[in-house]
C-alpha positions in Angstrom: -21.5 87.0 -9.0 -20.4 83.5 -10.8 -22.4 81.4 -7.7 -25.6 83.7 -8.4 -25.2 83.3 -12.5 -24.9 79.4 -12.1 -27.7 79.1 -9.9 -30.0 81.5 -12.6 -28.7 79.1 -14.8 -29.7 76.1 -12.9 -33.4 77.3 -12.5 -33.7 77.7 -16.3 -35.6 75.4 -18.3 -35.4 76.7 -22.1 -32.5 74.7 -24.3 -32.1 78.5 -26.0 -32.3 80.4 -22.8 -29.2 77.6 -21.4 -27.1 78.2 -24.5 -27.7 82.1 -24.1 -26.5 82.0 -20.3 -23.6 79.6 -21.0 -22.4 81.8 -23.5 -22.8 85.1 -21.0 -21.2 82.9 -18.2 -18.4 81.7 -19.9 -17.3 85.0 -21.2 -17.2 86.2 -17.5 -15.7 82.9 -16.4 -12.9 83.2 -18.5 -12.4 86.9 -18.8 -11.9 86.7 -14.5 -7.9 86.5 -15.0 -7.2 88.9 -12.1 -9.5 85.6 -10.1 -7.8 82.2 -10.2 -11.4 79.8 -9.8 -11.1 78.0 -6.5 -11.8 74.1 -6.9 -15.2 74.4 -5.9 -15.8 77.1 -8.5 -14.6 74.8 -11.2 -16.2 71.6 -10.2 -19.0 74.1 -9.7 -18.9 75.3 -13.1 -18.0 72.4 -14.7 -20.8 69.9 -13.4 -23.8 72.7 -14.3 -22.5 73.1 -17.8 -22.4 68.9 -18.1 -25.8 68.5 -16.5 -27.0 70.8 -19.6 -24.5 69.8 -22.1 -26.0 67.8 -24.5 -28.9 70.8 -24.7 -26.3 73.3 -25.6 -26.1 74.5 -29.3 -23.2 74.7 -30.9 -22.3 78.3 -30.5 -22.3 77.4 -27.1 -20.3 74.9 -27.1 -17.6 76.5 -29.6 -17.1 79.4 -27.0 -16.6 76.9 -24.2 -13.7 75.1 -26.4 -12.5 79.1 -27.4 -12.1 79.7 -24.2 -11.5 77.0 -22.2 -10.3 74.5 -24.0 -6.3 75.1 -23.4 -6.6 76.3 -19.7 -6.8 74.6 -16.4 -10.5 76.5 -15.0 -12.5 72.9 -15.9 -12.5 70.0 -15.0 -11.2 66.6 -16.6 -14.9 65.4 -17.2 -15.7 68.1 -18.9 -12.6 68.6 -21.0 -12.8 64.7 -21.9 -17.0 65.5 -22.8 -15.3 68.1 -25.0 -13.2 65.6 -26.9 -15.9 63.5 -27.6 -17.2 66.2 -30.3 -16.4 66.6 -34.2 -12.9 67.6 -34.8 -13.5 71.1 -35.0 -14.7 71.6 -31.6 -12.1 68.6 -29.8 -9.1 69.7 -31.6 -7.8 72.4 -29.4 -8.6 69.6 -26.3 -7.3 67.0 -27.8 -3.9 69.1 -28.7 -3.8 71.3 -25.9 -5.9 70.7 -22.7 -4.0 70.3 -19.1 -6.8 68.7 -17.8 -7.8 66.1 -20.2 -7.5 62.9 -18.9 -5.1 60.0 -19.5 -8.0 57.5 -20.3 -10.0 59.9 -22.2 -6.6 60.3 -24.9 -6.6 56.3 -24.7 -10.1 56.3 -25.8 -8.6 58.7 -28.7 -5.5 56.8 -29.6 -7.8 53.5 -29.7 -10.6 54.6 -31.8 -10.2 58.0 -32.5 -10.5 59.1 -36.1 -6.3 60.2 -37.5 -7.4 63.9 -37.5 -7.9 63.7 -33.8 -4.5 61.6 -33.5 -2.8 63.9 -35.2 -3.5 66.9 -33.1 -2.7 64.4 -29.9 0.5 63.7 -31.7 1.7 67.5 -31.0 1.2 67.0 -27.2 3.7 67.7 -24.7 2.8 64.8 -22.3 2.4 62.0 -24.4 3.2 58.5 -22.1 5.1 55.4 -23.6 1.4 53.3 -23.3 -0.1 56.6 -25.8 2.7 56.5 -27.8 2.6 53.1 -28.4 -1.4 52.8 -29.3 -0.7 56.1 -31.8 1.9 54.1 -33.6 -0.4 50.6 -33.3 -3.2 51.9 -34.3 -2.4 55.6 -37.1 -2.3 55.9 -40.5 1.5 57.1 -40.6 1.0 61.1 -41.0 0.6 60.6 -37.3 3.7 58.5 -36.9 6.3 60.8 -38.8 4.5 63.6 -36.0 5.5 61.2 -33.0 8.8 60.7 -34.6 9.5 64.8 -35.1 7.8 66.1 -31.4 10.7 66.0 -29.4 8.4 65.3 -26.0 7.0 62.1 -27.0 8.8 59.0 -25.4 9.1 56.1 -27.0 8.9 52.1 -25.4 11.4 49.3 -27.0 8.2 47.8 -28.3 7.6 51.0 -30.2 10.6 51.6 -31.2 10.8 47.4 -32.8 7.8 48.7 -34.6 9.3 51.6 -36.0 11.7 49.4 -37.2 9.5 47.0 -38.9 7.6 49.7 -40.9 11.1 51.3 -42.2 12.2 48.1 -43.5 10.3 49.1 -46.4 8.8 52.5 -46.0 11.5 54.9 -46.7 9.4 58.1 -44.6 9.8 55.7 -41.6 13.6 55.2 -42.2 14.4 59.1 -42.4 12.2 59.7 -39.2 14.2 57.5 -37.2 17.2 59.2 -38.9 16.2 62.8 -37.9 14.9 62.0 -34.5 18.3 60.1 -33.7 20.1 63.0 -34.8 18.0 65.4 -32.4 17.2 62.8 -29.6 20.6 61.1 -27.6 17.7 59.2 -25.8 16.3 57.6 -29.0 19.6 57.1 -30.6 20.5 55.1 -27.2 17.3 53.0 -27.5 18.3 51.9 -31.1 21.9 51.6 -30.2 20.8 49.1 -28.1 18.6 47.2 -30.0 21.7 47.3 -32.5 24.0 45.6 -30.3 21.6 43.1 -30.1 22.1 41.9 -33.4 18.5 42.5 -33.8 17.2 41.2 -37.3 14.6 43.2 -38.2 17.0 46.5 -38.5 17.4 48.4 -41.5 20.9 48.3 -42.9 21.0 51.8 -43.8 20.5 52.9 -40.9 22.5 50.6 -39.0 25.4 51.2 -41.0 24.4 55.0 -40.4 25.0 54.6 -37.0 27.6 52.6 -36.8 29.3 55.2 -39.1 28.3 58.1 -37.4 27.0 58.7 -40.9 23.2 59.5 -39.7 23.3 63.0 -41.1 24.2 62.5 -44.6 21.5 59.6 -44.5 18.5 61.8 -43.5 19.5 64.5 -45.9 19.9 61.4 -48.7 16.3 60.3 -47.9 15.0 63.5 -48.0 16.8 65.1 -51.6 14.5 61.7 -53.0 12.2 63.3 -55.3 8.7 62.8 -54.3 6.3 60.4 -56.6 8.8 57.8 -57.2 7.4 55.1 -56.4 10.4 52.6 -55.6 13.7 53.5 -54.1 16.4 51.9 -53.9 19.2 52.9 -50.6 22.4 50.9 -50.8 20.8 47.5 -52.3 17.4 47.8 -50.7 14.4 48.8 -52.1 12.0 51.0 -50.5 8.6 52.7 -51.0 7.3 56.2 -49.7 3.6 53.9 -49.4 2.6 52.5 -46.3 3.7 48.9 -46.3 0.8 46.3 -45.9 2.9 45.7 -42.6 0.1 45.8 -39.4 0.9 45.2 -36.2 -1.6 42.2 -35.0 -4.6 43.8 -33.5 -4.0 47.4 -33.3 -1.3 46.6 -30.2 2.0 47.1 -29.4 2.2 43.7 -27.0 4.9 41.2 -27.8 2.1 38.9 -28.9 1.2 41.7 -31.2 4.8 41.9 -32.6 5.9 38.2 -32.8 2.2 37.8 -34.7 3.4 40.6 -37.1 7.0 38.9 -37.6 5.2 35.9 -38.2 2.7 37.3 -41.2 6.4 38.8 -42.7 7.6 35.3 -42.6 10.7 36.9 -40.6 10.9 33.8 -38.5 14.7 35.0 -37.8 13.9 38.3 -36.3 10.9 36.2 -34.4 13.8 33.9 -33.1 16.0 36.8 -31.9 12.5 38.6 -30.3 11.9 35.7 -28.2 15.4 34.4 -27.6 15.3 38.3 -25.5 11.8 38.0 -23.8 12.9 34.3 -22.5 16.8 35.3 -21.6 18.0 31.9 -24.5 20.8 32.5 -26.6 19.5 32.7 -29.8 21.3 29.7 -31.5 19.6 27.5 -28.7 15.8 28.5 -29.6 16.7 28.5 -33.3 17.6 24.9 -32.7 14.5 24.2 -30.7 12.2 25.5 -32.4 14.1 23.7 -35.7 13.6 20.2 -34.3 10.9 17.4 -34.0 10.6 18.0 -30.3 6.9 19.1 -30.0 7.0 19.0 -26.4 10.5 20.9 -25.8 8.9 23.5 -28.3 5.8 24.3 -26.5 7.7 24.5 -23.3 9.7 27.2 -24.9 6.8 28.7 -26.0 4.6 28.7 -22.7 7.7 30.3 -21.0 6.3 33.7 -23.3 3.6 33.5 -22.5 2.0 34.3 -25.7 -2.1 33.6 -26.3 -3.2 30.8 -27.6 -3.9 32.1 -31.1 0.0 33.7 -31.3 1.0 30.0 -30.6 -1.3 28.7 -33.9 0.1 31.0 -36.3 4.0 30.6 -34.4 3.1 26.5 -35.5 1.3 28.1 -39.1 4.6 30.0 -39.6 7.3 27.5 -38.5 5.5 25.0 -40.9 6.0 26.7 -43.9 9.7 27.6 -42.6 10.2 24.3 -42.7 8.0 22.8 -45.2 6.0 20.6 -42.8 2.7 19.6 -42.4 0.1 21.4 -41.1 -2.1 18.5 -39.7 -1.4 18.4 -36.3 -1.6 22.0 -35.3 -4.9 21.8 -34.0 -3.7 19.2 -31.4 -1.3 21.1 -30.6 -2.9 24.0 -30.0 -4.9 22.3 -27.7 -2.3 21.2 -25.3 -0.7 24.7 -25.5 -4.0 25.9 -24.3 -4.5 23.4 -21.8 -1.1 24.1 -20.2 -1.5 27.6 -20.0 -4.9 27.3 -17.8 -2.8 25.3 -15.3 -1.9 27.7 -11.9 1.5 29.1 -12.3 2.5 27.7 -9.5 2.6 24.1 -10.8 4.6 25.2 -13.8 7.3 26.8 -11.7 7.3 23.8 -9.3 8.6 21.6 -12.7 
């Protein structure tokens, strides 16, 4: 019966006539629960209803995402043609599909609008690389929804990000509160970064931590009354607005985050981020990157690997630390670049 409707339907030439029989067929495709749709039957299915997609009206469409959407009887090309439509019709994809695929959610998470982020927020397998682009790239609605869905895993790198944002956005610092509570992983993760001596983390909620005191901070942060505009937890001042902290390029690279640290002029937490991705103690590339030794420093530097364009704003930044000139930074660039085009090989061999 579903071979002989598909090919009816591929014989038909009417847009109206389509939309009509996709309806009919989709009904019967999805009421068949006593029939679990062999592969062929869904790749079947799935590759007719593409080939006539973009001559389907939107009644036709809406009753392929009503009934379809959230199960496993299509395909991943055709779930990911559904996500590309207005939020209305992608939202129960985007939050709910088994079948959508990894790149199509990237595609999302990159330049998705936040109503379509949010919904992929809520999603059950959410990977580190996802996670990170929702938290590079979202307004923070979408963030605070990472932070409370138990499922989502979080990288180091997103987690340092988290950490930057809650430095001044108090909704940030309770989030990483209540998810610590609720999460031995996460708690782990920032324990970790804590014994670090790690910079860039808020007091509160080290002390918090350290104090086993986590509880009576979330419930602190969350008894603030809303519309205040300022407030202050033990010393430090916090807003509930998004802070005009970015990180560099909608990325969660260490490029992305050293750039970031840099535009925050918190050349110590820089320091301590790349004292761990080079394995220095931090005392010795505090003192490198102090001196007059241009050569030692882009050694140190080149050992990052960071672009080009992260090493011109790590010299723009380390200028004004140290109220130097700015004068020979284009030179200097210029060697960094021309080292880091020479084979790796010859590098190591030094």
């Amino acid at each position: 019966m579903l071979i002989e409707q598909l090919e009816q339907l591929a014989r038909i030439k009417e847009p109206e006539a389509r939309s009509k029989l996709i309806r009919t067929l989709v009904g019967e495709y999805a009421r068949s629960e006593d029939h679990e749709p062999s592969e062929n039957e869904r790749e079947l299915f799935s590759r007719i209803v593409l080939s006539v997609f973009d001559q389907l009206d939107r009644s036709a469409r809406y009753e392929l995402v009503v009934r379809l959407a959230k199960t496993d009887r299509i395909i991943a090309d055709l779930a990911d043609r559904l996500a590309e439509e207005d939020f209305e019709l992608s939202e129960p994809v985007i939050e709910s599909s088994p079948v959508i695929s990894q790149e199509a959610m990237m595609a999302i998470a990159t330049s998705g609008g936040n109503d379509k982020r949010l919904v992929m927020a809520h999603r059950n397998d959410l990977s580190e690389e996802l996670t990170d682009k929702l938290i590079a790239r979202s307004a923070r609605p979408v963030v605070h929804a990472l932070l409370e869905n138990l499922e989502a895993p979080f990288s180091v790198r997103g987690v340092l990000a988290l950490l930057i944002f809650a430095n001044t956005e108090v909704e940030v610092l309770c989030g990483l509160a209540k998810r610590a509570l609720r999460d031995s992983g996460f708690l782990e993760t920032q324990i970790q970064i804590l014994e670090t001596n790690c910079p860039i983390f808020p007091a509160p909620l080290k002390r918090a931590i350290e104090e086993d005191t986590l509880e009576k901070l979330a419930a602190q942060i969350g008894d603030i009354k809303r519309g205040q505009d300022n407030i202050e937890i033990d010393g430090i001042l916090y807003s509930r607005h998004e802070a005009s902290v970015h990180i560099a390029n909608g990325e969660l690279s260490f490029d992305a985050i050293l750039r970031t640290l840099f535009e925050e002029q918190r050349l110590d937490a820089a320091i301590w981020l790349i004292s761990r991705k080079i394995n220095l103690a931090d005392d010795v590339v505090s003192d490198t990157l102090k001196s007059d030794a241009d050569g030692a420093i882009m050694r140190l530097m080149l050992q990052t690997g960071i672009h080009e364009k992260t090493y011109r704003d790590f010299l723009k930044a380390r200028s004004e630390w140290l109220d130097r000139s700015t004068r020979g930074i284009p030179d200097l660039v210029m060697r960094y670049k021309a080292e880091l085009k020479k084979p790796r090989a010859t590098a190591t061999a030094h």
